[in-house]
VONUTOR-558949 format. One line per 5 residues: number of its first residue (from 0); their letters; for each residue x, y, z of N, C-alpha, C. Coordinates in nm, 3 decimals. Example, Ala and Ser with C-alpha at 12.3 -4.5 7.8 and 13.67 -1.06 7.14 Angstrom:
REM VONUTOR-558949
0	AS	1.319,-0.569,0.780,1.230,-0.450,0.780,1.320,-0.330,0.780  1.285,-0.225,0.708,1.367,-0.106,0.714,1.290,0.003,0.787
This chain:
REM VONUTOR-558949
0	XXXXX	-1.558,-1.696,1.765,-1.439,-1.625,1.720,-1.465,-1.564,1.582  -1.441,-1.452,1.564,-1.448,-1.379,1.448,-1.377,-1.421,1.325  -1.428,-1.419,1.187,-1.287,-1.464,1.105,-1.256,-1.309,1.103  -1.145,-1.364,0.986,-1.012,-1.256,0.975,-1.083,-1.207,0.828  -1.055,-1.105,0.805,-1.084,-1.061,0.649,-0.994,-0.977,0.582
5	XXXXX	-0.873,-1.042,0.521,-0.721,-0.999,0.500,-0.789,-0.859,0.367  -0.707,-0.763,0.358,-0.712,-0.666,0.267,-0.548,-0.668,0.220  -0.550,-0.673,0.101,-0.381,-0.629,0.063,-0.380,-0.495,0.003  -0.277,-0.426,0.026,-0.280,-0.282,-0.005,-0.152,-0.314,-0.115  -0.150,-0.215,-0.200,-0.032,-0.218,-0.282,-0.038,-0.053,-0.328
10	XXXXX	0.078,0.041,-0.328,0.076,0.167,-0.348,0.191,0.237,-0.389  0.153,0.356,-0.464,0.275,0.414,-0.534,0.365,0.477,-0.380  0.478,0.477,-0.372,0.562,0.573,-0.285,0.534,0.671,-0.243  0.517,0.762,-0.372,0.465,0.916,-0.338,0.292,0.917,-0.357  0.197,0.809,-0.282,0.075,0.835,-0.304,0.080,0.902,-0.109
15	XXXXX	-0.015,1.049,-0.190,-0.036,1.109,-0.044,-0.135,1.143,0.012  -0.255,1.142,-0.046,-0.398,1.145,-0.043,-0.445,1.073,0.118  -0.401,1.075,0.220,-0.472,1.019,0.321,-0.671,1.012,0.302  -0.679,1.083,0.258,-0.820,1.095,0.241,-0.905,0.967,0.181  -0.823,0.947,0.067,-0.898,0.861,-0.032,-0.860,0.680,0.048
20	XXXXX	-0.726,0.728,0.140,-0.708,0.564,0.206,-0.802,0.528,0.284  -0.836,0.642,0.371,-0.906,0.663,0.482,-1.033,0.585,0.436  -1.127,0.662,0.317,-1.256,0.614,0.287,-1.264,0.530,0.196  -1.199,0.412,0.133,-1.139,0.311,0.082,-1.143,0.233,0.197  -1.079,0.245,0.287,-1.063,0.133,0.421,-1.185,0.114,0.472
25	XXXXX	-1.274,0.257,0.524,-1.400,0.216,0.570,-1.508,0.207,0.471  -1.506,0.185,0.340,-1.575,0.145,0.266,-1.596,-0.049,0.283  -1.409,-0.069,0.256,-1.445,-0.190,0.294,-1.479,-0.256,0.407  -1.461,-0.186,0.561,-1.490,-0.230,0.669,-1.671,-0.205,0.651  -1.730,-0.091,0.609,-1.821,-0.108,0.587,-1.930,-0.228,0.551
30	XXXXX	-1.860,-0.279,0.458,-1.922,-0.417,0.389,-1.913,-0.585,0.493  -1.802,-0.531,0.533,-1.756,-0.658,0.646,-1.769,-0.656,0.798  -1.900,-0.561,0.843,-1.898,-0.548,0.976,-1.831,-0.625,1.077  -1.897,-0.779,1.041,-1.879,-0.877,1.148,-1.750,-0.953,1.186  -1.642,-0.894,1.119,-1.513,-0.963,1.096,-1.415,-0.917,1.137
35	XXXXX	-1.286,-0.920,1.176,-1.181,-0.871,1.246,-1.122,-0.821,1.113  -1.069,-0.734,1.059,-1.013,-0.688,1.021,-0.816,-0.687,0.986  -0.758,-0.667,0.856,-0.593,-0.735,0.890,-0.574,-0.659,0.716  -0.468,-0.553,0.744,-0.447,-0.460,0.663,-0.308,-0.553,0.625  -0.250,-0.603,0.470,-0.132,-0.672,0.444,-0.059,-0.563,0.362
40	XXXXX	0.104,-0.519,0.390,0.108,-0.452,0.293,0.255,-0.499,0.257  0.336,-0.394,0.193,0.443,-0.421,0.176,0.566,-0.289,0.225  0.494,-0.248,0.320,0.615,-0.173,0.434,0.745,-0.067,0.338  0.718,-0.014,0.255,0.769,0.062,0.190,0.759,0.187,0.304  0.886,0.275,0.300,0.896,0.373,0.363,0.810,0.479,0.367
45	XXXXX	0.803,0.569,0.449,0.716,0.710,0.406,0.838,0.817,0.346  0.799,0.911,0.327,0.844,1.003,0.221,0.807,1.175,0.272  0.862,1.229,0.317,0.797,1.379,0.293,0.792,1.407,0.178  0.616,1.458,0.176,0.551,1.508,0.070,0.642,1.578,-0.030  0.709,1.517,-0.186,0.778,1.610,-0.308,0.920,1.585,-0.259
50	XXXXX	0.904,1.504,-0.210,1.090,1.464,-0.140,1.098,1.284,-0.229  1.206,1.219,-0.253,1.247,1.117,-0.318,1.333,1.052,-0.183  1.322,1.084,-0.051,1.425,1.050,0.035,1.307,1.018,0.144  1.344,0.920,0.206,1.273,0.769,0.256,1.266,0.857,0.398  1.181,0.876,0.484,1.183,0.862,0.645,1.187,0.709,0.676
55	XXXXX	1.289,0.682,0.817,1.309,0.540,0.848,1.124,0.533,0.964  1.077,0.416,0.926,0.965,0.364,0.964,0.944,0.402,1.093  1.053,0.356,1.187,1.057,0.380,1.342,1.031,0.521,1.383  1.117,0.616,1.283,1.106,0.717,1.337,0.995,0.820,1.321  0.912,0.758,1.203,0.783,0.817,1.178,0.697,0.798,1.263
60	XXXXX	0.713,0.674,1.318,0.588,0.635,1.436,0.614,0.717,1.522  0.715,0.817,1.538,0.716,0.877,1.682,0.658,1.033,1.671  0.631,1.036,1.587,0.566,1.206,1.485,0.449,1.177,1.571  0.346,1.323,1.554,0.185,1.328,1.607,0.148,1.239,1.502  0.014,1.212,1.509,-0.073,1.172,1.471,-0.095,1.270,1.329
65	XXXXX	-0.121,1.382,1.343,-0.160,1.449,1.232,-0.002,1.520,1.132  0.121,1.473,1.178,0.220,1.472,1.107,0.229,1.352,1.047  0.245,1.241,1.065,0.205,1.079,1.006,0.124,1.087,0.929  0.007,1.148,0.906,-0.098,1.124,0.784,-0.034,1.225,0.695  0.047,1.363,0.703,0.104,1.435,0.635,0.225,1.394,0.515
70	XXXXX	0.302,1.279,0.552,0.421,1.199,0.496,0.360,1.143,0.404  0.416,1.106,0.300,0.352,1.017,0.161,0.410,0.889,0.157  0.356,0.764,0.106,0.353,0.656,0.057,0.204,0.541,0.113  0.211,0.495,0.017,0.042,0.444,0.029,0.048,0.339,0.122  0.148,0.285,0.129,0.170,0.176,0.231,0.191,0.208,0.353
75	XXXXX	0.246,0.344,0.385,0.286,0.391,0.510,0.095,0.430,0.523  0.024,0.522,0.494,-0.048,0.591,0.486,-0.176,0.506,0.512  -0.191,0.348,0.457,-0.305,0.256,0.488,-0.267,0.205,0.584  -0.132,0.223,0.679,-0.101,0.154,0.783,-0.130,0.189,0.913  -0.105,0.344,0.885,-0.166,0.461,0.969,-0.342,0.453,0.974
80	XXXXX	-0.396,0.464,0.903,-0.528,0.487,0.900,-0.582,0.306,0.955  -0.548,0.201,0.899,-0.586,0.091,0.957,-0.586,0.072,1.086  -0.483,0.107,1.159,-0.451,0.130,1.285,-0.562,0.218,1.365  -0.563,0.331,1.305,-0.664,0.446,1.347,-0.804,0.386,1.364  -0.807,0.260,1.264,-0.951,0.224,1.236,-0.944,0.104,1.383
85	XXXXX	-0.879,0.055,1.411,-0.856,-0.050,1.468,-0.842,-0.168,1.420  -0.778,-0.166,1.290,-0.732,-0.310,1.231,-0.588,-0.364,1.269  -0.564,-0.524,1.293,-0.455,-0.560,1.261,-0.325,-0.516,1.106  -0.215,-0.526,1.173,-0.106,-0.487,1.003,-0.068,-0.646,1.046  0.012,-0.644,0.900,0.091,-0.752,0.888,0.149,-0.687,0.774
90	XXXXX	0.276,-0.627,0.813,0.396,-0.591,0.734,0.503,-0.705,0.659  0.546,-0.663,0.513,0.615,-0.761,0.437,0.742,-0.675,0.402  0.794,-0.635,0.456,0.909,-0.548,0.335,0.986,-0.642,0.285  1.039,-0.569,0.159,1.108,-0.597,0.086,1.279,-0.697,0.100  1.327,-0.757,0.074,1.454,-0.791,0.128,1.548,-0.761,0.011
95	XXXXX	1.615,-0.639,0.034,1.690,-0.576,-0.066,1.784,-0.619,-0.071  1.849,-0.704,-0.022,2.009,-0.772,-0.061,1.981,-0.874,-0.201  1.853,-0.897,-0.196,1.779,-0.979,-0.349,1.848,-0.921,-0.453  1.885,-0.738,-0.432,1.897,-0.657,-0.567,1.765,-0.601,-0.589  1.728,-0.537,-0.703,1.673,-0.457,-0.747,1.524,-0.547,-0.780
100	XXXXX	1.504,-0.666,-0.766,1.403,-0.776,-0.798,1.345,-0.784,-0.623  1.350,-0.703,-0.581,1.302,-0.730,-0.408,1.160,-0.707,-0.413  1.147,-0.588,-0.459,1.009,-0.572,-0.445,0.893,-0.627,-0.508  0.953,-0.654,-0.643,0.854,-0.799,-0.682,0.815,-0.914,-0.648  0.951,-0.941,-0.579,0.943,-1.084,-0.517,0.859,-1.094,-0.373
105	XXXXX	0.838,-0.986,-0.288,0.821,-0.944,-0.186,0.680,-0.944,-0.253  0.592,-0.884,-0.343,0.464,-0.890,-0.389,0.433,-1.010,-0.431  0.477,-1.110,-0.486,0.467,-1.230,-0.513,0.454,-1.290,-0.398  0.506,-1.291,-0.323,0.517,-1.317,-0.171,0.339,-1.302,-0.089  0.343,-1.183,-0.102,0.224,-1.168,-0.027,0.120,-1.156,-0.111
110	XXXXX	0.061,-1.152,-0.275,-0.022,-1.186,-0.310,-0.067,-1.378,-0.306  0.072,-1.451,-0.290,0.003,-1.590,-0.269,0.022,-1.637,-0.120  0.023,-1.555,-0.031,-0.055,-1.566,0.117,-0.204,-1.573,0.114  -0.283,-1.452,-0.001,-0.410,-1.466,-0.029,-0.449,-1.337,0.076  -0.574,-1.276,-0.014,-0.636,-1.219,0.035,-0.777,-1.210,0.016
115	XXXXX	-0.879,-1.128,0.057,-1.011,-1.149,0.033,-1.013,-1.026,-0.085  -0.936,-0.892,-0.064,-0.980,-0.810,-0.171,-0.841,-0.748,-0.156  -0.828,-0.679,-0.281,-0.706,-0.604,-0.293,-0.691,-0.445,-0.350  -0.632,-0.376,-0.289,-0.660,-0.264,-0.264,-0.531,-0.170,-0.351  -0.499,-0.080,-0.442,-0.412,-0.013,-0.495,-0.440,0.110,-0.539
120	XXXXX	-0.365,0.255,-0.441,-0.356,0.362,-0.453,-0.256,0.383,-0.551  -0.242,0.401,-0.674,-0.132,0.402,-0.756,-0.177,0.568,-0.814  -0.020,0.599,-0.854,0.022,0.721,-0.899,0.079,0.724,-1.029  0.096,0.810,-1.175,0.214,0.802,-1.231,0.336,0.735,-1.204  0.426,0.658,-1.284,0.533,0.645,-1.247,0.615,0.771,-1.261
125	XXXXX	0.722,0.794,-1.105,0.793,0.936,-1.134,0.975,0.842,-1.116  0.999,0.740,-1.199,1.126,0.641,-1.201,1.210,0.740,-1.286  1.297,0.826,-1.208,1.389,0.900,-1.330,1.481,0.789,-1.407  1.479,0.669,-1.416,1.503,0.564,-1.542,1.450,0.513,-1.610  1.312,0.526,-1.575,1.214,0.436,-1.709,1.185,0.522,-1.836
130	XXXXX	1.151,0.431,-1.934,1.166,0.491,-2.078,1.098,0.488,-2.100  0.982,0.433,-2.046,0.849,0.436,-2.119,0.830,0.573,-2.096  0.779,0.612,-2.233,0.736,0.736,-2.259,0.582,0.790,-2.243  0.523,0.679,-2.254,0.350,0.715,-2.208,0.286,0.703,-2.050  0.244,0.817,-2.004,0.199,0.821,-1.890,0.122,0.687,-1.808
135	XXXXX	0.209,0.598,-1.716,0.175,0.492,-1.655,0.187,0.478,-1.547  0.154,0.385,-1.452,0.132,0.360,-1.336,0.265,0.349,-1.265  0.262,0.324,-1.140,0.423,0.291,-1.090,0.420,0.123,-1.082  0.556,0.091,-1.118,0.589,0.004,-1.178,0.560,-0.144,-1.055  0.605,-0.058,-0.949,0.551,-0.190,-0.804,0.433,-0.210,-0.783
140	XXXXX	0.326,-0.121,-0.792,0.204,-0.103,-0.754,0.156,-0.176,-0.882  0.158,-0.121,-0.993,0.095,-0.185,-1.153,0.108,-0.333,-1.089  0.245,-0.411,-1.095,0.284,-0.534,-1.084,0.186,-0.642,-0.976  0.206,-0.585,-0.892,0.124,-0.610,-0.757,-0.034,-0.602,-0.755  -0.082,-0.508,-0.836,-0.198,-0.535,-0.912,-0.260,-0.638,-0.961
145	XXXXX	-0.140,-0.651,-1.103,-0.189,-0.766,-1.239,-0.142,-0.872,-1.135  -0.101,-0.907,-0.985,-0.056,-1.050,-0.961,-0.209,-1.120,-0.904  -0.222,-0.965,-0.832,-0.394,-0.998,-0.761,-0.472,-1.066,-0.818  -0.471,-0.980,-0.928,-0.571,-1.043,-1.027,-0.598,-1.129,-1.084  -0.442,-1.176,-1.116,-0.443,-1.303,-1.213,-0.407,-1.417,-1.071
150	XXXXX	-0.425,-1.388,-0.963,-0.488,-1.459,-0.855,-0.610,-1.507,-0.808  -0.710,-1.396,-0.886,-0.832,-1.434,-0.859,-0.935,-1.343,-0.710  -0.800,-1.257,-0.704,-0.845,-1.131,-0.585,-0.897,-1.055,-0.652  -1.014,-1.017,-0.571,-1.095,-0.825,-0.630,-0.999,-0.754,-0.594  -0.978,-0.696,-0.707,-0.878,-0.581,-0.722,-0.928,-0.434,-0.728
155	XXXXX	-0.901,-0.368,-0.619,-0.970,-0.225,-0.657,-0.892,-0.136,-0.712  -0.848,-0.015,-0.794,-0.773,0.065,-0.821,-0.800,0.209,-0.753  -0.730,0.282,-0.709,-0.771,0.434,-0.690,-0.629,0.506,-0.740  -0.635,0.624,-0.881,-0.557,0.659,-0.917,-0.577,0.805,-0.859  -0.445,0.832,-0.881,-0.432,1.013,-0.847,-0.300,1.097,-0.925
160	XX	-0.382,1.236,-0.988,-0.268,1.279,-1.132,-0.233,1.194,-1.193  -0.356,1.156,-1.314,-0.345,1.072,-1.431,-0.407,1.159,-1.515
């Protein structure tokens, strides 16, 4: 029986780069021939590309193939391509009745499930409320990052418009 070789993805909303998920994923399948494969993420919606308004999950799956890689969010986007690759998902969303602390907790969540390596397409933050004034990461993805890490997961970064 094959082991499992968990990847956690963590990603900005509006990351849309299918490209860079694509060869990121088989970089790491690359390294791990012999192993079954299991993409973890955190099920954040997709997005048409420059839009702030969520497509519902279900209904994206029913798009072509080459409209699905078109929609933005990094989590939608490594879910698609994992699939494509022939990996297992294991989806986490968020439980928003928490309040506004969901998505942290939801990353906390699935960084101490454990993974073998950890994976983050992060973007600018585009939060029309944050104050930070110096060009930074998005605030779920950053978080979900520093948890990896200070977990003891390889953490990879891939930024885009920084």
């Amino acid at each position: 029986m094959k082991e499992t070789f968990r990847i956690g993805v963590t990603a900005s909303r509006d990351w849309s780069d299918a490209t860079v998920v694509r060869q990121a994923l088989t970089d790491v399948q690359g390294h791990i021939p012999s192993t079954s494969m299991l993409l973890v993420h955190g099920m954040c919606p997709p997005r048409r590309q420059g839009s702030r308004a969520a497509v519902r999950w279900e209904r994206a799956l029913t798009y072509p193939i080459e409209r699905q890689l078109c929609l933005a969010g990094g989590d939608w986007l490594s879910d698609v391509v994992a699939r494509l690759l022939g990996w297992q998902v294991e989806q986490h969303p968020a439980s928003w009745s928490l309040g506004r602390g969901a998505g942290f907790a939801r990353n906390e969540h699935m960084v101490k499930l454990g993974a073998s390596a950890w994976l983050g397409f992060i973007r600018p933050c585009s939060d029309p409320r944050c104050r930070e004034p110096s060009i930074h990461g998005s605030h779920g993805a950053m978080h979900c990052m520093g948890l990896a890490r200070r977990a003891g997961i390889p953490a990879t970064e891939y930024r885009a418009d920084w």
